[in-house]
N, CA and C atoms as a LAMMPS dump frame, in Angstrom:
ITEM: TIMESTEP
0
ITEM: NUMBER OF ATOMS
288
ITEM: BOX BOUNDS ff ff ff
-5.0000000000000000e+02 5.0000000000000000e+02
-5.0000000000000000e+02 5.0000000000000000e+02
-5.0000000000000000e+02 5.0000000000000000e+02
ITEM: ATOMS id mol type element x y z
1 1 1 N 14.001 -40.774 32.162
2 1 2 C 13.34 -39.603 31.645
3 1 3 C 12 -39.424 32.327
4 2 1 N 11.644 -38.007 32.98
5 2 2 C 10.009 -38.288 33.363
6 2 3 C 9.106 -37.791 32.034
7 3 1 N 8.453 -38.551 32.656
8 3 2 C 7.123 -38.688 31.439
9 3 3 C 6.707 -36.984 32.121
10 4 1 N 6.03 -36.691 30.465
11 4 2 C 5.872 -35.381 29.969
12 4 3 C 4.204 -34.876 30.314
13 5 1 N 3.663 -33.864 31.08
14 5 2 C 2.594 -34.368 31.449
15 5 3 C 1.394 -34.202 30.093
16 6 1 N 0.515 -34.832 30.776
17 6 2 C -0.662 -34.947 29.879
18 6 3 C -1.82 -34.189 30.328
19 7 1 N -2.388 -33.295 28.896
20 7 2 C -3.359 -32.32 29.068
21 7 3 C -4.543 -32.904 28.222
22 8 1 N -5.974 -32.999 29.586
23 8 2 C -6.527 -33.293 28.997
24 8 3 C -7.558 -32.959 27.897
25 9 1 N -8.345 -33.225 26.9
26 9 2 C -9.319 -32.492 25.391
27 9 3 C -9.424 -30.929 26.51
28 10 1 N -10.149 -31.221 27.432
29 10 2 C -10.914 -30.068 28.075
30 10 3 C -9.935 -28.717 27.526
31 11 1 N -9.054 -29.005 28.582
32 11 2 C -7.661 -27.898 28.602
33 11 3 C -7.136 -27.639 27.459
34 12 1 N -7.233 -28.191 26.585
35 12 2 C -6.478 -27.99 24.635
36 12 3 C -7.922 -26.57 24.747
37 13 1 N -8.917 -27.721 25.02
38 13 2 C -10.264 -26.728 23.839
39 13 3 C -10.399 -25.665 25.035
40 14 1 N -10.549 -25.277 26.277
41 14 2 C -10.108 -24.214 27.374
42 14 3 C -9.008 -23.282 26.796
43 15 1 N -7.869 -23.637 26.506
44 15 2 C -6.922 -22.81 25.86
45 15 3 C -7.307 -22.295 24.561
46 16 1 N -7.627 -22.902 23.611
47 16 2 C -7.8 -22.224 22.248
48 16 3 C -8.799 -21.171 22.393
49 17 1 N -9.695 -21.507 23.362
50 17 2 C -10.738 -20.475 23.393
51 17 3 C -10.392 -19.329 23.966
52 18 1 N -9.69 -19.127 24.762
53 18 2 C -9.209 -18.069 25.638
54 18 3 C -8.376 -17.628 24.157
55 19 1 N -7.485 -18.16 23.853
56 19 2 C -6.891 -17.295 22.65
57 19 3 C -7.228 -16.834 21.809
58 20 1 N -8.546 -17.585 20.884
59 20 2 C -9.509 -16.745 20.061
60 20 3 C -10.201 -15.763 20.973
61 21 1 N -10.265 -16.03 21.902
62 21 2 C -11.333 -14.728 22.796
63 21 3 C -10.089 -13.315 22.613
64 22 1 N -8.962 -13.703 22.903
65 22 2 C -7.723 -12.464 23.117
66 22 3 C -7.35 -11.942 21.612
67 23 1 N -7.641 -12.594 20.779
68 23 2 C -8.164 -12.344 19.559
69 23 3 C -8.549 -11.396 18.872
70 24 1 N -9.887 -11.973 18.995
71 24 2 C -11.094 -10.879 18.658
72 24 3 C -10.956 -9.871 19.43
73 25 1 N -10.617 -10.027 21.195
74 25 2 C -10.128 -8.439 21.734
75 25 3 C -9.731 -7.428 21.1
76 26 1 N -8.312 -8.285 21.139
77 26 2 C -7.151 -7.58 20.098
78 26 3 C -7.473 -6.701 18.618
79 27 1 N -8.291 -7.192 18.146
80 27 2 C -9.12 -7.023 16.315
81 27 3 C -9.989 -6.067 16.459
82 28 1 N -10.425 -5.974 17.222
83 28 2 C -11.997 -4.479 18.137
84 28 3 C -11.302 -4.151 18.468
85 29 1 N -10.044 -3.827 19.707
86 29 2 C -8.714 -2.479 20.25
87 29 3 C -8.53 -1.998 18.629
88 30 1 N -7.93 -2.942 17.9
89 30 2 C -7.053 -1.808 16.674
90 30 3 C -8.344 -1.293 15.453
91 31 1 N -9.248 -2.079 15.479
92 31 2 C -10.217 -1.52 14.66
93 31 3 C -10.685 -0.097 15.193
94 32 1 N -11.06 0.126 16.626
95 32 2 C -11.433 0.952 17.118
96 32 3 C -10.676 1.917 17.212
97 33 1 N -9.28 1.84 17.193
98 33 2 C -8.341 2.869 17.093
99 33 3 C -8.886 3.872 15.945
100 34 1 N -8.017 5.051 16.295
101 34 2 C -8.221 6.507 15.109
102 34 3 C -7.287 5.952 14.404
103 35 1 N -7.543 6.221 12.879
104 35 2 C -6.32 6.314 12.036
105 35 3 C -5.817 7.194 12.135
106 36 1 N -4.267 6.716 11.756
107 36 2 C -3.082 8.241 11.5
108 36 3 C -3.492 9.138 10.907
109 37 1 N -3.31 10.058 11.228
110 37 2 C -3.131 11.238 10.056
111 37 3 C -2.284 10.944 8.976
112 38 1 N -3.144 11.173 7.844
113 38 2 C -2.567 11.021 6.786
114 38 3 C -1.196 12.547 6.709
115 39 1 N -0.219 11.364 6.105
116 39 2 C 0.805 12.819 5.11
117 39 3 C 0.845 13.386 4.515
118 40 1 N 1.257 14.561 4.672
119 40 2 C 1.005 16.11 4.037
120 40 3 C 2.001 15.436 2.682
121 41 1 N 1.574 16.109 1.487
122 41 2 C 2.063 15.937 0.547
123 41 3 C 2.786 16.978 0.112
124 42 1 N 4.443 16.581 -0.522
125 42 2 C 5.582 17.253 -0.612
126 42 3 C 5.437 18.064 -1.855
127 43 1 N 6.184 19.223 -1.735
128 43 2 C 5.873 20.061 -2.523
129 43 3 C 6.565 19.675 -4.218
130 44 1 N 5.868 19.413 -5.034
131 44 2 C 6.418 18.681 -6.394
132 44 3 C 7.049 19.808 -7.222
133 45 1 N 8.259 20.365 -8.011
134 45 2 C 8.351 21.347 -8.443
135 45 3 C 7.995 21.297 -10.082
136 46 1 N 7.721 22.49 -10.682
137 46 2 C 6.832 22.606 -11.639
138 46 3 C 7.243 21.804 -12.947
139 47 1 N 8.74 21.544 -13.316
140 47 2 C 8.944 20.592 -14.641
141 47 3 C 8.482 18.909 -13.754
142 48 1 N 8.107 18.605 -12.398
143 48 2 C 8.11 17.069 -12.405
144 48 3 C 6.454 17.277 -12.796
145 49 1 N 5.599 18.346 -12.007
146 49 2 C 4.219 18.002 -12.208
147 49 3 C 3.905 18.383 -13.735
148 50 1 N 4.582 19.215 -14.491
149 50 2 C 4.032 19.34 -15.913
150 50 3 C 4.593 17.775 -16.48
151 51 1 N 5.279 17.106 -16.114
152 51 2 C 5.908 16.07 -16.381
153 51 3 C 4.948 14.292 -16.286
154 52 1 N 4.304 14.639 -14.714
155 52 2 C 3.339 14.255 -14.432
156 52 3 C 2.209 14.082 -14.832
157 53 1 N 1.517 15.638 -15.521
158 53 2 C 0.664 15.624 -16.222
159 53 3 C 0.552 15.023 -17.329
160 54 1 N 1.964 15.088 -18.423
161 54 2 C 2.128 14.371 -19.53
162 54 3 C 1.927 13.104 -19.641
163 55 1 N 2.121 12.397 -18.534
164 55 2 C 1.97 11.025 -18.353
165 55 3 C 0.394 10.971 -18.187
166 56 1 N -0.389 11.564 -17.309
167 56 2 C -1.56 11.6 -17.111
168 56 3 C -2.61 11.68 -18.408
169 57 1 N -2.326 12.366 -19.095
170 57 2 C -2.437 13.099 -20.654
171 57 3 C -2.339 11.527 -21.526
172 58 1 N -1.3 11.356 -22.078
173 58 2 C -1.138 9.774 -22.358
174 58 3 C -1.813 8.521 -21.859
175 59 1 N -2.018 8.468 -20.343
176 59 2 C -2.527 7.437 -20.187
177 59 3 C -4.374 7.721 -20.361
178 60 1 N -4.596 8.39 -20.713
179 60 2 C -6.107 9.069 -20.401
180 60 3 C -6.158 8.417 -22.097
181 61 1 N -5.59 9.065 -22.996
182 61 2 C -5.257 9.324 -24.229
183 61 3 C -5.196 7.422 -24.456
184 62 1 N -4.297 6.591 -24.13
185 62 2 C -4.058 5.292 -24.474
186 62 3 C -5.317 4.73 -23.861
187 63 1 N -6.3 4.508 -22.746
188 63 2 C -7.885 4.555 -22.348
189 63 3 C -8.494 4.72 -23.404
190 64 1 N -8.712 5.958 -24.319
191 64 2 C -9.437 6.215 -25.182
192 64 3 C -9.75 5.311 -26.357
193 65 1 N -8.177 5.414 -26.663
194 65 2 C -7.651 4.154 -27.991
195 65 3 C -7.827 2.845 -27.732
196 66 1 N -8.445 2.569 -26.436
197 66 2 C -8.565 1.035 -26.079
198 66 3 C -7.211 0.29 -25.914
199 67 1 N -6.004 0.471 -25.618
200 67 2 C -4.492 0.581 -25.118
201 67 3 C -4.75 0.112 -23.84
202 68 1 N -5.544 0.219 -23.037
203 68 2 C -5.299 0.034 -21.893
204 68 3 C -5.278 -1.431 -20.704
205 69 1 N -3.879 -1.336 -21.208
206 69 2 C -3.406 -2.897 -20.487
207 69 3 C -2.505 -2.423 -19.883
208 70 1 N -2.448 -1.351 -19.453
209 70 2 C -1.371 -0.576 -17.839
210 70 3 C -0.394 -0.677 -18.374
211 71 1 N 0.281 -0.857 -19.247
212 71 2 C 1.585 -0.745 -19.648
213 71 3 C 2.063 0.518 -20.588
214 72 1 N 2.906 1.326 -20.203
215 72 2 C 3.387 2.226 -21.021
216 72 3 C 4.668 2.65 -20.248
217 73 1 N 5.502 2.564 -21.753
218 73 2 C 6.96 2.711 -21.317
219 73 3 C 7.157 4.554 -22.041
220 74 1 N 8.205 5.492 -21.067
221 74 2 C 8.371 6.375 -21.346
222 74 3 C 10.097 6.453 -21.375
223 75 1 N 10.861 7.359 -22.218
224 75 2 C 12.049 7.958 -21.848
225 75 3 C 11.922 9.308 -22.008
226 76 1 N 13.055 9.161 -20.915
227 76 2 C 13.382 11.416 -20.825
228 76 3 C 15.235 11.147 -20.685
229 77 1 N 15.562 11.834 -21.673
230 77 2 C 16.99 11.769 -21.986
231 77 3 C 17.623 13.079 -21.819
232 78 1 N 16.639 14.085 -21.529
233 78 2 C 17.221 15.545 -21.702
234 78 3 C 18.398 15.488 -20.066
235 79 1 N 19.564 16.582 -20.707
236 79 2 C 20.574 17.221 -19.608
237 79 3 C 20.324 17.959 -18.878
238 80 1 N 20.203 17.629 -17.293
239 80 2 C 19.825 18.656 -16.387
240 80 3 C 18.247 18.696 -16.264
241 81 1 N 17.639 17.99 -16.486
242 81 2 C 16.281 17.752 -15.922
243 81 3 C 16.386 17.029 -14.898
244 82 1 N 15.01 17.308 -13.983
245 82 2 C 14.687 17.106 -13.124
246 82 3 C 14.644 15.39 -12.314
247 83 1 N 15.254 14.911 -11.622
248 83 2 C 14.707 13.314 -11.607
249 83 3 C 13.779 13.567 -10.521
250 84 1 N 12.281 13.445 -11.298
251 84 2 C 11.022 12.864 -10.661
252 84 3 C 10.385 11.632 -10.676
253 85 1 N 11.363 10.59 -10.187
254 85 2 C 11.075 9.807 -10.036
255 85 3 C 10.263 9.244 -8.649
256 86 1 N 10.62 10.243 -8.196
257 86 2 C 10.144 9.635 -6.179
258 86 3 C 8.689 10.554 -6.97
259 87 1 N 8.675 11.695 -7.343
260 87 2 C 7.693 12.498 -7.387
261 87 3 C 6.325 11.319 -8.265
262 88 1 N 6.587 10.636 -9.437
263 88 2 C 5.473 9.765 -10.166
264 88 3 C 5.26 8.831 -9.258
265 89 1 N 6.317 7.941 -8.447
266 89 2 C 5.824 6.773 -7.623
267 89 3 C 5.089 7.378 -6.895
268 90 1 N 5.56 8.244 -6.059
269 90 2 C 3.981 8.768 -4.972
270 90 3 C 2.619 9.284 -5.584
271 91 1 N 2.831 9.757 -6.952
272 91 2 C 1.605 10.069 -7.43
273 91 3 C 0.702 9.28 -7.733
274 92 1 N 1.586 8.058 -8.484
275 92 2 C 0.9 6.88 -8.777
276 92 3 C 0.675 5.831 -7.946
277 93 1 N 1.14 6.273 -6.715
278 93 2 C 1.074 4.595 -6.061
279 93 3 C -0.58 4.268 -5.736
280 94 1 N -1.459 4.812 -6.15
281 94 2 C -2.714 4.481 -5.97
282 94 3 C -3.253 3.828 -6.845
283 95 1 N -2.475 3.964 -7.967
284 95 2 C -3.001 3.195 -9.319
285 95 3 C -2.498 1.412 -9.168
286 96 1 N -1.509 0.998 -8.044
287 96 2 C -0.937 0.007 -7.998
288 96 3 C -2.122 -1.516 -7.442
C-alpha cells in the first residue's frame, strides 16, 4: 500500500483560511444582492375575505378577553361555500 501523503499544520490552517475567506465572499455577493420582488397578491373573493375578517374579529375579540394563547378552533359546515383555505394560510402566514 503507498503511504498516504502528509499535510503539513501550515497547509490544514492555509486551507481553512482560504475557505472562510470564500465564505465571507460568498455572504457580502448574496447580502448585496436585490431582493425579489415580492408577490402580487391573489385576488381573494368576497365570502373568503368576509370570512377572513370574522376570524380577524374573534381573534382581536379573544386579545381583549385575555384568551390569547394562539389557539382558536373554528368550523364552517355550510353547502357550497367557499374553501378558503389557501386564502387564511396566506393571510396568516405572518402570524406564524
Amino acid at each position: 500500500m503507498p503511504k498516504p501523503l502528509r499535510m503539513s499544520r501550515r497547509t490544514w490552517v492555509a486551507a481553512w483560511a482560504v475557505l472562510c475567506a470564500a465564505a465571507i465572499a460568498a455572504t457580502a455577493a448574496l447580502n448585496a444582492s436585490p431582493a425579489p420582488d415580492p408577490q402580487p397578491e391573489k385576488p381573494v373573493s368576497a365570502e373568503c375575505a368576509a370570512y377572513i375578517a370574522d376570524i380577524e374579529k374573534k381573534l382581536a375579540k379573544a386579545k381583549v378577553e385575555g384568551n390569547d394563547d394562539g389557539v382558536l378552533a373554528f368550523t364552517r359546515t355550510r353547502v357550497g361555500a367557499d374553501d378558503c383555505s389557501d386564502e387564511i394560510l396566506d393571510h396568516f402566514s405572518g402570524y406564524r
